[in-house]
PLY file of the C-alpha trace (Angstrom):
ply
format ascii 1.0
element vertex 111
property float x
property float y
property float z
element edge 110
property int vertex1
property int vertex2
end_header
8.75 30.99 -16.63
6.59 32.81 -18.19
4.13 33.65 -15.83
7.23 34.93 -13.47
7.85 37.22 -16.46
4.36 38.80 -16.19
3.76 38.10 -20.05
0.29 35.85 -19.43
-2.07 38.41 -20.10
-4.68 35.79 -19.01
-5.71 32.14 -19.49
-8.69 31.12 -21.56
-10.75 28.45 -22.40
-11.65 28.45 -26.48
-15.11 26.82 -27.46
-16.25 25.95 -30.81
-18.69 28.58 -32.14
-20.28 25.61 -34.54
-20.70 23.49 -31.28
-22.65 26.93 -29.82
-24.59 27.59 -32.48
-22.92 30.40 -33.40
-22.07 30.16 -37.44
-21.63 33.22 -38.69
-18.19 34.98 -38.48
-18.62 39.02 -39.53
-16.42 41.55 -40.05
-17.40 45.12 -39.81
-15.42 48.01 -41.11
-16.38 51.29 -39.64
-15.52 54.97 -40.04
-16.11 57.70 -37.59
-17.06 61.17 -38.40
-13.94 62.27 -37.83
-10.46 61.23 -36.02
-9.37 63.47 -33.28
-9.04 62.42 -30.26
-12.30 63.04 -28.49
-14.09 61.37 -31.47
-11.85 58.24 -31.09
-12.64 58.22 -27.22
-16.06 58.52 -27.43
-16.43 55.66 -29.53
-13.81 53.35 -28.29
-16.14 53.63 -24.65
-19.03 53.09 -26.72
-18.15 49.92 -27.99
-16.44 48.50 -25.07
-19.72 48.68 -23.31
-21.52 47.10 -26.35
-22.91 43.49 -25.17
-21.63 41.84 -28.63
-18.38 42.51 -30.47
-15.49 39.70 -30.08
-12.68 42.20 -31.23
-12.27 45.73 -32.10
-9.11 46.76 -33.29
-8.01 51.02 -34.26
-6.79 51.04 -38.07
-4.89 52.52 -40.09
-5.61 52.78 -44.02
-9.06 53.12 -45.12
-11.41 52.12 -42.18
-10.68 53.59 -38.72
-11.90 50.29 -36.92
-12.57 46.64 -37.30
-14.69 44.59 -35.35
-15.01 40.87 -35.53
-18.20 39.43 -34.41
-19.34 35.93 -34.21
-23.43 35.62 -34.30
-25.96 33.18 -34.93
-27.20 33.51 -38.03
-27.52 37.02 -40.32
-30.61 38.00 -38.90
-29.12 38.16 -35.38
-26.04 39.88 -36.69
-28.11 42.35 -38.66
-29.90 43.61 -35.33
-26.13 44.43 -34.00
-25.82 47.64 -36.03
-28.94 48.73 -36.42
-29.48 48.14 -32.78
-25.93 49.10 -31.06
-23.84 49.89 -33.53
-25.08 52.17 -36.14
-26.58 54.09 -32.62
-22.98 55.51 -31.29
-23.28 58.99 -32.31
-19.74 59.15 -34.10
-20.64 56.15 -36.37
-20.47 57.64 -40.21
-20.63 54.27 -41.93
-20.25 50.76 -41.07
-19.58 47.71 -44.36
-20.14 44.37 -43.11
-18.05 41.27 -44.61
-18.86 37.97 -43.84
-16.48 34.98 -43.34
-17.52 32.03 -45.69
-15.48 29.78 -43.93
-12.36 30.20 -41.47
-9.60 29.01 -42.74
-6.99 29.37 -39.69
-7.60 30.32 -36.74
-5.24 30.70 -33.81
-4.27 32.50 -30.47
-0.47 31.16 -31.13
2.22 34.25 -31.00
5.35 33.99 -32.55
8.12 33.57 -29.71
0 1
1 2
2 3
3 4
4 5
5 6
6 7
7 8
8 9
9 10
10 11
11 12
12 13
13 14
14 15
15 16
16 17
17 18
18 19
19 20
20 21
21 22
22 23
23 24
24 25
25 26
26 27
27 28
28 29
29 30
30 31
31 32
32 33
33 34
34 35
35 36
36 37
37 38
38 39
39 40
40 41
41 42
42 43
43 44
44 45
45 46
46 47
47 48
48 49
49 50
50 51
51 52
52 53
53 54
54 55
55 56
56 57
57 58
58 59
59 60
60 61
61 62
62 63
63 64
64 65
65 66
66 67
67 68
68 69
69 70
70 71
71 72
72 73
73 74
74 75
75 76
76 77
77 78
78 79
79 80
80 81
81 82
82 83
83 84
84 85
85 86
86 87
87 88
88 89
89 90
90 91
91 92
92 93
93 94
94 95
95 96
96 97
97 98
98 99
99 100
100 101
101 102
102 103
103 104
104 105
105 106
106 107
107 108
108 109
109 110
């Protein structure tokens, strides 16, 4: 039923980060130099050809964009911005939170 609707974006498979030793959960707010249009393209290419970066969503409120990136440990997350990150020209400032322990997680929507 769904499927004939054209509603499955895609099917995935979801593997335990823990299992792939991949602990760390981080959270990195980022602001651009500015927010027109050209500014928000530039970087929105940028980081979808960045090799790391699990999510990236455009915000509203005090950030312009969050990404959520699961890593090894901090010193393999802490190569990710000075490395990729911090490198796309419209970057102004990046603050990094990281996730303690996830409390829920799911892909579920609410139909």
């Amino acid at each position: 039923m769904l499927d004939e609707a054209g509603v499955i974006e895609r099917y995935v498979t979801l593997l335990d980060p823990a299992k792939l030793k991949l602990g760390l959960t981080v959270f990195a707010w980022v602001w651009l130099r500015g927010q027109d249009q050209d500014t928000v393209d530039r970087f929105t290419a940028a980081i979808l050809a960045l090799p790391r970066g699990e999510e990236c969503h455009l915000m509203t409120g005090d950030c312009d964009f969050l990404l959520w990136i699961v890593t090894r440990d901090l010193d393999d997350y802490r190569r990710f911005p000075m490395e990729h990150l911090g490198r796309i020209e419209s970057v102004q400032q990046i603050r990094t939170e990281v996730s303690m322990q996830p409390i829920k997680r799911t892909t579920k929507l609410p139909l």
